[in-house]
C-alpha positions as CSV (number, residue, x, y, z in Angstrom):
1,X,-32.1,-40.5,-21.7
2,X,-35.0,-41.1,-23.9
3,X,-37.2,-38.4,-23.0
4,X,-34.7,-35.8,-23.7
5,X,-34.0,-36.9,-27.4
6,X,-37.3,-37.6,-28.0
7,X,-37.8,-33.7,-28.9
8,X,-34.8,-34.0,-31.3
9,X,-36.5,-36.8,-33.0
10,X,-39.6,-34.9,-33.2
11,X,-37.5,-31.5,-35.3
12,X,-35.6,-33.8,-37.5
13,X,-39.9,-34.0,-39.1
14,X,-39.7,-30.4,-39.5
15,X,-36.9,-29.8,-41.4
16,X,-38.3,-27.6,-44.0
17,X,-39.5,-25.1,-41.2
18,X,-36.6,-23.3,-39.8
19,X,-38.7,-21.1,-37.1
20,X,-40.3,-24.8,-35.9
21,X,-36.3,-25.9,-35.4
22,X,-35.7,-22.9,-33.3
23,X,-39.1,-22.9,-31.2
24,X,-38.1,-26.5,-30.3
25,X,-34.9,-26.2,-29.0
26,X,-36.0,-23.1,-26.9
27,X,-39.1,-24.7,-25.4
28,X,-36.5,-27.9,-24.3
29,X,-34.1,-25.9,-23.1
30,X,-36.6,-24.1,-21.0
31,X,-38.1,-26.9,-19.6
32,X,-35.1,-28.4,-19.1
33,X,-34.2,-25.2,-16.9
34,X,-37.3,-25.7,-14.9
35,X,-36.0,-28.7,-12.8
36,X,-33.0,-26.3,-12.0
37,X,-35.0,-25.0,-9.0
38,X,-36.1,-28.3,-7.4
39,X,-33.5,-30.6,-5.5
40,X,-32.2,-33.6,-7.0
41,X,-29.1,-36.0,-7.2
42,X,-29.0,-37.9,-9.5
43,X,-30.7,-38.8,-12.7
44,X,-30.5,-42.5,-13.1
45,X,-31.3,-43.1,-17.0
46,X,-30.1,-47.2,-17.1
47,X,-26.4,-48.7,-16.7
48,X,-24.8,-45.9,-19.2
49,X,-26.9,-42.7,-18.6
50,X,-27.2,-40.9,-15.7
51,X,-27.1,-36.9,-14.4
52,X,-25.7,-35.1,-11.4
53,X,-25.7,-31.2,-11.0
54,X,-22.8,-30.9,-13.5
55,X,-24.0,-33.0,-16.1
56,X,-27.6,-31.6,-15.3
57,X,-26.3,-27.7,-16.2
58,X,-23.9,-28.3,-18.9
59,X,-26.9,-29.7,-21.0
60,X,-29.2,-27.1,-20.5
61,X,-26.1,-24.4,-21.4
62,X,-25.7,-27.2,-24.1
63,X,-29.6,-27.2,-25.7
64,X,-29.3,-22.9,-25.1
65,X,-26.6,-22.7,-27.0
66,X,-27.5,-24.6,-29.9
67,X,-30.9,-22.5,-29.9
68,X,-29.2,-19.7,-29.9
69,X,-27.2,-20.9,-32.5
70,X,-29.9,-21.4,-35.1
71,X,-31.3,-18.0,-34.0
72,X,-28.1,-16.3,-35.2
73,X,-27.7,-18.3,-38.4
74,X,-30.5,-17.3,-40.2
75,X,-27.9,-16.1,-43.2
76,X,-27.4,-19.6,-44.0
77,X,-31.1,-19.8,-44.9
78,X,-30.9,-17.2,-47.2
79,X,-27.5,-18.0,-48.8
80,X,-27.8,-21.3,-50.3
81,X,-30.0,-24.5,-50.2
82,X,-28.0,-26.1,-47.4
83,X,-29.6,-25.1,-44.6
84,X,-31.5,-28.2,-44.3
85,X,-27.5,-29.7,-43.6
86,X,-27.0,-27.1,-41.5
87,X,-29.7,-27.6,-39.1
88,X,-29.1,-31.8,-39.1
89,X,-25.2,-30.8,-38.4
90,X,-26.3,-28.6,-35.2
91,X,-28.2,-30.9,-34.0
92,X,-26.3,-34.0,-34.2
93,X,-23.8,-32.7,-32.7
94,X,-25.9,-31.6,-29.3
95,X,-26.7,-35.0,-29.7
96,X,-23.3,-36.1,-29.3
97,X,-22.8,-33.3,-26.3
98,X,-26.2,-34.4,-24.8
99,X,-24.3,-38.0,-24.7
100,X,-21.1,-36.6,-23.7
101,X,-22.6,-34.9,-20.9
102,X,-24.7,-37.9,-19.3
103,X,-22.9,-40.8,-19.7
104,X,-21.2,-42.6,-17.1
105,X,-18.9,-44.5,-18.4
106,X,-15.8,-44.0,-19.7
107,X,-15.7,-45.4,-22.8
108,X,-19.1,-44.2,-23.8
109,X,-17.8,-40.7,-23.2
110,X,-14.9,-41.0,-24.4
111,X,-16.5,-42.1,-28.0
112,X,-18.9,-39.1,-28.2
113,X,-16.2,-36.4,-27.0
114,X,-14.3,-37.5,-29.9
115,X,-17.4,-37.9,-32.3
116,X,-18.4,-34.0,-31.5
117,X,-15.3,-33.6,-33.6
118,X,-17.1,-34.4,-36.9
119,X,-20.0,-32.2,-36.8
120,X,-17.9,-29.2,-35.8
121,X,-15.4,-30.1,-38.6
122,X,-18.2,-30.1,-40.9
123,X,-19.1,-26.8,-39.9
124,X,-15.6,-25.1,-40.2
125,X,-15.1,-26.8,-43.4
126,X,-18.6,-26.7,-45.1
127,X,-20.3,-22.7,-43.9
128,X,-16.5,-21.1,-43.3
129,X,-15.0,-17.7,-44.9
130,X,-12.0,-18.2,-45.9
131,X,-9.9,-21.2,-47.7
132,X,-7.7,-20.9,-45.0
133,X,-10.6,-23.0,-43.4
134,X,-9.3,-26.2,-44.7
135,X,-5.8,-25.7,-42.3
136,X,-8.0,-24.6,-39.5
137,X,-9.9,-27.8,-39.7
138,X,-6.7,-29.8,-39.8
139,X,-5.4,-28.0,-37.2
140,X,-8.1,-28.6,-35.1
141,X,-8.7,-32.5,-35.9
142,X,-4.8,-32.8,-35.3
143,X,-4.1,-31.2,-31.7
144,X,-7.8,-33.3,-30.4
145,X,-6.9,-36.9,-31.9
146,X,-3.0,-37.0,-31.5
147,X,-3.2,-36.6,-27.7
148,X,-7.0,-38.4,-27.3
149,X,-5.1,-41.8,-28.5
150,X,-3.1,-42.3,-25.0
151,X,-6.4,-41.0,-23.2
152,X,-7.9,-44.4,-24.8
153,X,-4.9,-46.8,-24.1
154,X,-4.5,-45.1,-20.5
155,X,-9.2,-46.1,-20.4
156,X,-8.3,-49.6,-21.5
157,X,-5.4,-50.1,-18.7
158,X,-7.6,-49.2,-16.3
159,X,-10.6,-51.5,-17.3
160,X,-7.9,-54.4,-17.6
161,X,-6.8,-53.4,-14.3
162,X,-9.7,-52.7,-12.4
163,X,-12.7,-54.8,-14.2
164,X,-14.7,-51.8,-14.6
165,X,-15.5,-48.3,-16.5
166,X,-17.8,-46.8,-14.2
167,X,-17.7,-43.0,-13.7
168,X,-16.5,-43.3,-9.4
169,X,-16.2,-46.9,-9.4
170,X,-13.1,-47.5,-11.0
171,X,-10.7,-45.6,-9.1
172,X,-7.0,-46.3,-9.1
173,X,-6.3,-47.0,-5.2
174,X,-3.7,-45.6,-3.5
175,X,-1.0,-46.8,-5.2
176,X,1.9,-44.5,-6.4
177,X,5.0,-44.7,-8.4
178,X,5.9,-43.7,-11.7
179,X,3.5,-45.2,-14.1
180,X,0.6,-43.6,-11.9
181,X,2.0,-40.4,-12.7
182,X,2.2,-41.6,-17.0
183,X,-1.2,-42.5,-16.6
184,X,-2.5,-39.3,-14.9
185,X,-0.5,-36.8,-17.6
186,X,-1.9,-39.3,-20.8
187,X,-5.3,-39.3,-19.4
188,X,-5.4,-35.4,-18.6
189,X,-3.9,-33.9,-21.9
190,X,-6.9,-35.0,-23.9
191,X,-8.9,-32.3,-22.3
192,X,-5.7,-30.0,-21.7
193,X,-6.0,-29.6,-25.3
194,X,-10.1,-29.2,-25.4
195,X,-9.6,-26.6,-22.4
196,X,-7.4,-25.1,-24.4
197,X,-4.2,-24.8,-22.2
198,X,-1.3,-22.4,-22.9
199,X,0.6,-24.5,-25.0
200,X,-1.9,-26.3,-26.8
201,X,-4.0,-23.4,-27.5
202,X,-3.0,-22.6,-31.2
203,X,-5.6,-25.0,-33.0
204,X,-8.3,-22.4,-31.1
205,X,-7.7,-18.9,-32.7
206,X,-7.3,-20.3,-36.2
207,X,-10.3,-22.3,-35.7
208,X,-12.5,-19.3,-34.2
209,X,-11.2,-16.8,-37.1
210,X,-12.2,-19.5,-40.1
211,X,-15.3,-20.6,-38.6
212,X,-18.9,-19.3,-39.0
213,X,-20.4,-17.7,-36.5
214,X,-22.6,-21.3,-35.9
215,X,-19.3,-22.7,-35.9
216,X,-17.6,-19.8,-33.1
217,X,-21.2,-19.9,-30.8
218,X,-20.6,-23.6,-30.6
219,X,-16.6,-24.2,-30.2
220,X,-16.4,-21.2,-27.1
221,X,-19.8,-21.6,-25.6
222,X,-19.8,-25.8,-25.5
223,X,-17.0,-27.6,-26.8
224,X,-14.4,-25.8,-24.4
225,X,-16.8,-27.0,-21.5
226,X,-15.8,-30.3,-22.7
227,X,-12.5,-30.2,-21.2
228,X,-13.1,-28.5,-18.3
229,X,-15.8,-31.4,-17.6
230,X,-13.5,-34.2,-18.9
231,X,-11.0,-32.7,-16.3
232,X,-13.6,-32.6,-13.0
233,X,-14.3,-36.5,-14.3
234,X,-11.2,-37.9,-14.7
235,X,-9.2,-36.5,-11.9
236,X,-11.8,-38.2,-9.6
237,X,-8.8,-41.4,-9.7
238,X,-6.0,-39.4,-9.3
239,X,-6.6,-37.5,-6.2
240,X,-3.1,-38.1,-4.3
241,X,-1.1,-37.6,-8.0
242,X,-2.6,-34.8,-8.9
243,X,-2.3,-33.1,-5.8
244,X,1.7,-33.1,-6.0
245,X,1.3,-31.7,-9.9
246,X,-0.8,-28.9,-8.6
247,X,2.1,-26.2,-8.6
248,X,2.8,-27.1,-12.5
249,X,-0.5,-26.4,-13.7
250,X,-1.3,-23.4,-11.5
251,X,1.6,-21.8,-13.0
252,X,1.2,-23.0,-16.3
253,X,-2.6,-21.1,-15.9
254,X,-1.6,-17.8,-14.3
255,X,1.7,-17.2,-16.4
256,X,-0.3,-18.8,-19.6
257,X,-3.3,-16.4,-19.1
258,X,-0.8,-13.3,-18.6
259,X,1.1,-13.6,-21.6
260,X,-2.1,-14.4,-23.9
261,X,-3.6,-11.2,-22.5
262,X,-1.0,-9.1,-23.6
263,X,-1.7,-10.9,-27.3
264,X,-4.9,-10.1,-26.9
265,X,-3.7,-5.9,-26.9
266,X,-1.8,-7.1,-30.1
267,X,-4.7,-8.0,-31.8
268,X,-6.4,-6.3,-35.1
269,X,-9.1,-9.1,-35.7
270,X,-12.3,-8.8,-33.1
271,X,-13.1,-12.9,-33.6
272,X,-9.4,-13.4,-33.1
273,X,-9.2,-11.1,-29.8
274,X,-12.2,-13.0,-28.3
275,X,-10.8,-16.3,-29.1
276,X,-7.4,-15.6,-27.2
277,X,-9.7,-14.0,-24.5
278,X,-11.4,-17.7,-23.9
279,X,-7.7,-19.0,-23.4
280,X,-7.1,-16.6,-20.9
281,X,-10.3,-17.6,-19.0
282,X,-9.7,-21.1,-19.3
283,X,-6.8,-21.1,-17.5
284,X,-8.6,-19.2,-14.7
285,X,-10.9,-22.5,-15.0
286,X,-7.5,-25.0,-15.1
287,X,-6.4,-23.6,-12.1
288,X,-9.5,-24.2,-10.1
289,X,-9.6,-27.4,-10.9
290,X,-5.9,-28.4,-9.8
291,X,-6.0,-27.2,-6.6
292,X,-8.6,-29.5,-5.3
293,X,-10.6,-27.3,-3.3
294,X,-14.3,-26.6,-2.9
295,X,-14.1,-22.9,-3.6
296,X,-12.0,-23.9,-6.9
297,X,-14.1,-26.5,-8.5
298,X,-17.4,-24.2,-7.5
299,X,-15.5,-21.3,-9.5
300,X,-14.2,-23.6,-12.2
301,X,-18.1,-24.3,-13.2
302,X,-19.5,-20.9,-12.5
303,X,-16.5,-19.7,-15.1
304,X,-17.5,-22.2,-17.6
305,X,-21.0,-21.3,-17.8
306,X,-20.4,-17.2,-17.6
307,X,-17.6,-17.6,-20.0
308,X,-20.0,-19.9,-22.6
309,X,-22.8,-17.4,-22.5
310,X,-20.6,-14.1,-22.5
311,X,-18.4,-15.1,-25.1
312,X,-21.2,-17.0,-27.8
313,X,-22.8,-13.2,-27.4
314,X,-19.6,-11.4,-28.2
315,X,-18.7,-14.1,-31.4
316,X,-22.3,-13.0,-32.7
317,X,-22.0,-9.6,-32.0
318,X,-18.6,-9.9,-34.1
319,X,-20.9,-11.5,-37.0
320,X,-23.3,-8.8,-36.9
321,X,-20.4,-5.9,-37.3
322,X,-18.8,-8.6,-40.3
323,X,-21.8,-9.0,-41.7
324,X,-22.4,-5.2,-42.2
325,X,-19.0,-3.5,-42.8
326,X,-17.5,-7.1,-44.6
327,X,-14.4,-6.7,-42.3
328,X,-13.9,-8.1,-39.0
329,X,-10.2,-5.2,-38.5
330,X,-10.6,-3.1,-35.6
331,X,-8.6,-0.9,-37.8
332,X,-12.1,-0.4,-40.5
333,X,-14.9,-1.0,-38.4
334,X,-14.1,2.1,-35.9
335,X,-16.8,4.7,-35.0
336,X,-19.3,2.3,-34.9
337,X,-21.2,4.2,-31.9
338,X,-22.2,6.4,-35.0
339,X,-23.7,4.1,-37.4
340,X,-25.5,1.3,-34.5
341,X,-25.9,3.6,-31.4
342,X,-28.3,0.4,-30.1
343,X,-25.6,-2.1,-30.2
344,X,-22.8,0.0,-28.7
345,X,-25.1,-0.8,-25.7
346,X,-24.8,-4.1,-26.4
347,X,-21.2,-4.5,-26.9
348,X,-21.0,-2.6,-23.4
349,X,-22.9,-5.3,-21.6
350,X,-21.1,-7.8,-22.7
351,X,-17.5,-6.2,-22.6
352,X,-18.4,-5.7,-18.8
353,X,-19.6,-9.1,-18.3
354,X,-16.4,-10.5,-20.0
355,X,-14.4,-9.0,-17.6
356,X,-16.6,-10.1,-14.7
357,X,-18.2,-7.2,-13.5
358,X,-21.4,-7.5,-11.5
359,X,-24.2,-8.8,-11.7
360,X,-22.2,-11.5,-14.5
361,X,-21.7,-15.1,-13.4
362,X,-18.5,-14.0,-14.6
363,X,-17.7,-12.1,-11.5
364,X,-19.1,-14.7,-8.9
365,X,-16.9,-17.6,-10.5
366,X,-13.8,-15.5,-10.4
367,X,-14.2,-14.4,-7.0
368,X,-14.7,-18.2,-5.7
369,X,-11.4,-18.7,-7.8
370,X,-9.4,-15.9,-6.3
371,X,-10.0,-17.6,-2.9
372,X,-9.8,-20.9,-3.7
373,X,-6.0,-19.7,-5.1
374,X,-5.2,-17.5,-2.4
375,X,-5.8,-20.3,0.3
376,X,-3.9,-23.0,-1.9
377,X,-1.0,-20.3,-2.0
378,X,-0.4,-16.7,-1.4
379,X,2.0,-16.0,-4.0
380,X,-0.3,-16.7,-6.7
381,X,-2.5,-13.3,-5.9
382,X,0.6,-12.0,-7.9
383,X,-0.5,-13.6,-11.0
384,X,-4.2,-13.4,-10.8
385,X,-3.4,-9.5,-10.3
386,X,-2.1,-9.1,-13.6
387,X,-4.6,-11.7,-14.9
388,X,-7.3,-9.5,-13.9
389,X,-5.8,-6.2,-14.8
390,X,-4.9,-7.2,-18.4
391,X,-8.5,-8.7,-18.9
392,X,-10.1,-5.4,-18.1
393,X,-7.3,-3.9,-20.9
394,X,-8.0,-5.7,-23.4
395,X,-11.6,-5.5,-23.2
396,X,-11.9,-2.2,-22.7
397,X,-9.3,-1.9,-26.0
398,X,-12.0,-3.9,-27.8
399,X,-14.9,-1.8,-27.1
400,X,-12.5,1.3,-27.3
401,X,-11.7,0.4,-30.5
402,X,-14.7,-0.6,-32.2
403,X,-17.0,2.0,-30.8
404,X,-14.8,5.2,-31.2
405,X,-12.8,6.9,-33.3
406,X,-13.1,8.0,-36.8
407,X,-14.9,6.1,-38.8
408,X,-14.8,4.1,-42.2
409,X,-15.0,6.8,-45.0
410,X,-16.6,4.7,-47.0
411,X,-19.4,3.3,-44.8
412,X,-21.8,5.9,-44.9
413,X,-24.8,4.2,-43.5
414,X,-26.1,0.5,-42.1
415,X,-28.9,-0.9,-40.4
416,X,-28.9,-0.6,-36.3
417,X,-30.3,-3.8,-35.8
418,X,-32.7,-6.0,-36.0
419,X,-35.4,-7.5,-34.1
420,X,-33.9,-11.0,-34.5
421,X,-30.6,-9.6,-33.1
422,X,-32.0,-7.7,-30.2
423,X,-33.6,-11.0,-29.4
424,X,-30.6,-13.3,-30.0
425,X,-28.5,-10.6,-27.6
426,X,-31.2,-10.3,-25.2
427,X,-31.1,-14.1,-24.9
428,X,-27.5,-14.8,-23.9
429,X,-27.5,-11.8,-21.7
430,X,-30.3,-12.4,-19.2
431,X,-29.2,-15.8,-18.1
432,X,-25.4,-14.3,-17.8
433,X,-26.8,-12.0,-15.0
434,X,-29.9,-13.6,-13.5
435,X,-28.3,-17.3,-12.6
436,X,-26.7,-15.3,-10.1
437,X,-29.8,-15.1,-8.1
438,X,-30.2,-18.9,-8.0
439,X,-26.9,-19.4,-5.8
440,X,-28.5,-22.8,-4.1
441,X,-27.9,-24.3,-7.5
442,X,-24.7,-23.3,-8.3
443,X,-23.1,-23.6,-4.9
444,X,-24.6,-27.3,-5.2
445,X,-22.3,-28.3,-7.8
């Protein structure tokens, strides 16, 4: 574990340099990605740290996120005097995600999932808009710690129980009953919130709409991994009760993830409209996990990583219109294919990739999700069929929107873009449609 913290150490010296930050964090990442093409196991880092493919894959997207991050945020620099707060904030919490991510035991994880809830807190409440910020934040900090509390108890039990915290070595047993299936819905909510689920999902738009773009990049292309990964850990012990609870949550995704895309045609703010759009592909991802299949946890991770990537690029491509017209409505920044002819290009890629057309990673998850669903039960092509079919509308009524139509009377000119953005664009893009190529890796998860 030391060797991958030993380049935060080393930025945390250059804290006056904002380019030597950003470097950093890109040559990590990079050679993190390097050992993506060799085989390997398992990591062994002592009795607390270790790495499989999953953990492996959500740090890289983890360290590439946060660089990308930094790349987009360079308003902060320029703004105020903070950006020396800014820069510690980012990186202790990929500190706490880097811990998240490799531990492997329960506890440990458990105490740095819930400590990412600072930084990110810090960054909604310290670089947001809006004073609505302050309700976001509580919102936010609410809906993670009220249902993380039973999560701990149900930990405890089972290291009183079983003698041990281990990630695989303290299963439950084959035991049944009805305080097997307490433990299972406590110990699974935590992250049902994270994900988010439909139900639990309202702490996410408010959160997204008040945040900065650092704030948006981080919560949909990391912190919603975190329950999707809590979720393939955790229901490790509860194999035979979480098969029989397979029907509720299936539904729960498919009907969840219909109803929040016809929100999503509803919808006049662009940050707002991506944020319901990561609800909708998280349940895609609850699914996969639930019904305990190969093809289903395989999709579940491929989703996760397409959906981190597509999405971080569609939150900063949402800053870039705010920060140029001063409104995120659909309703004033129309016409755009006028004013930034370049980034209509832009927005086109990414719609497209959002709702999983080829070459996207996008596409390849949700195929190995459709047949992972279709074998658990045929009825359920009826809800991915209007799933899929309201995706495409609403992000085709994004694009539509924004990139037609008459346009703002009293924007009369703004700058196409610039390098900076090209790159930062450039940067989520080619990963979203070349880790495709590289299938050994993901169908190795």
């Amino acid at each position: 574990m030391l060797k991958f913290l030993i380049p935060l150490i080393m930025l945390i010296q250059f804290h006056k340099e904002w380019k030597v930050v950003q470097l950093g964090l890109g040559v990590m990442t990079f050679t993190l990605s390097l050992s993506c093409f060799y085989d390997f196991f398992m990591y062994n880092m002592g009795y607390v740290f270790g790495m499989d493919y999953l953990s492996y894959i959500m740090i890289c997207l983890s360290v590439w996120i946060m660089f990308l991050v930094l790349l987009a945020s360079e308003g902060v620099k320029g703004k105020n005097s903070f950006y020396f707060s800014f820069i510690m904030t980012n990186l202790v919490l990929l500190l706490f995600l880097m811990i998240t991510f490799s531990s492997i035991s329960y506890l440990v994880f458990y105490i740095s999932f819930e400590a990412s809830l600072i930084p990110t807190l810090i960054l909604i409440l310290g670089w947001g808009y809006q004073p609505e910020r302050i309700q976001a934040g509580i919102y936010m900090l609410f809906y993670t710690l009220t249902l993380s509390l039973p999560l701990l108890v149900c930990m405890l039990n089972v290291y009183y129980s079983k003698g041990s915290l281990i990630m695989k070595m303290s299963g439950l047993g084959m035991n049944g009953g009805y305080m097997m299936n307490i433990w299972y819905f406590f110990m699974i909510l935590a992250f049902l919130v994270k994900l988010p689920m439909y139900m639990f999902h309202l702490w996410l738009p408010k959160a997204h709409v008040e945040a900065p773009v650092a704030g948006s990049m981080v919560l949909a292309g990391i912190l919603l991994k975190l329950g999707g990964y809590g979720l393939f850990r955790v229901l490790i012990m509860f194999q035979l009760t979480g098969v029989k609870f397979s029907c509720i949550w299936v539904s729960v995704g498919l009907t969840g993830g219909f109803i929040i895309s016809l929100v999503c045609l509803r919808q006049i703010d662009m940050k707002s409209l991506i944020a319901y759009s990561s609800v909708v592909h998280m349940g895609l991802v609850l699914c996969g996990f639930m019904i305990f299949s190969w093809w289903g946890f395989m999709g579940a991770v491929v989703v996760m990583i397409g959906h981190g990537l597509c999405s971080s690029g569609l939150f900063s491509l949402a800053n870039m219109i705010y920060e140029r017209v001063g409104s995120r409505s659909l309703f004033l920044s129309k016409g755009l294919l006028c004013f930034m002819p370049s980034m209509a290009m832009w927005w086109f890629i990414l719609s497209i990739s959002n709702m999983a057309a080829p070459p996207s990673l996008n596409m390849m998850g949700e195929i190995s999700l459709i047949i992972g669903m279709i074998s658990w039960s045929e009825i359920s092509v009826v809800g991915i069929m209007l799933v899929s079919f309201f995706s495409a509308s609403y992000t085709l009524y994004m694009y539509s929107l924004s990139q037609h139509g008459l346009f703002y009377n009293s924007l009369y000119a703004c700058c196409s873009g610039k390098v900076r953005e090209y790159l930062l664009l450039f940067l989520h893009w080619v990963p979203l449609n070349i880790l495709i190529l590289n299938t050994k890796l993901i169908s190795g998860v």
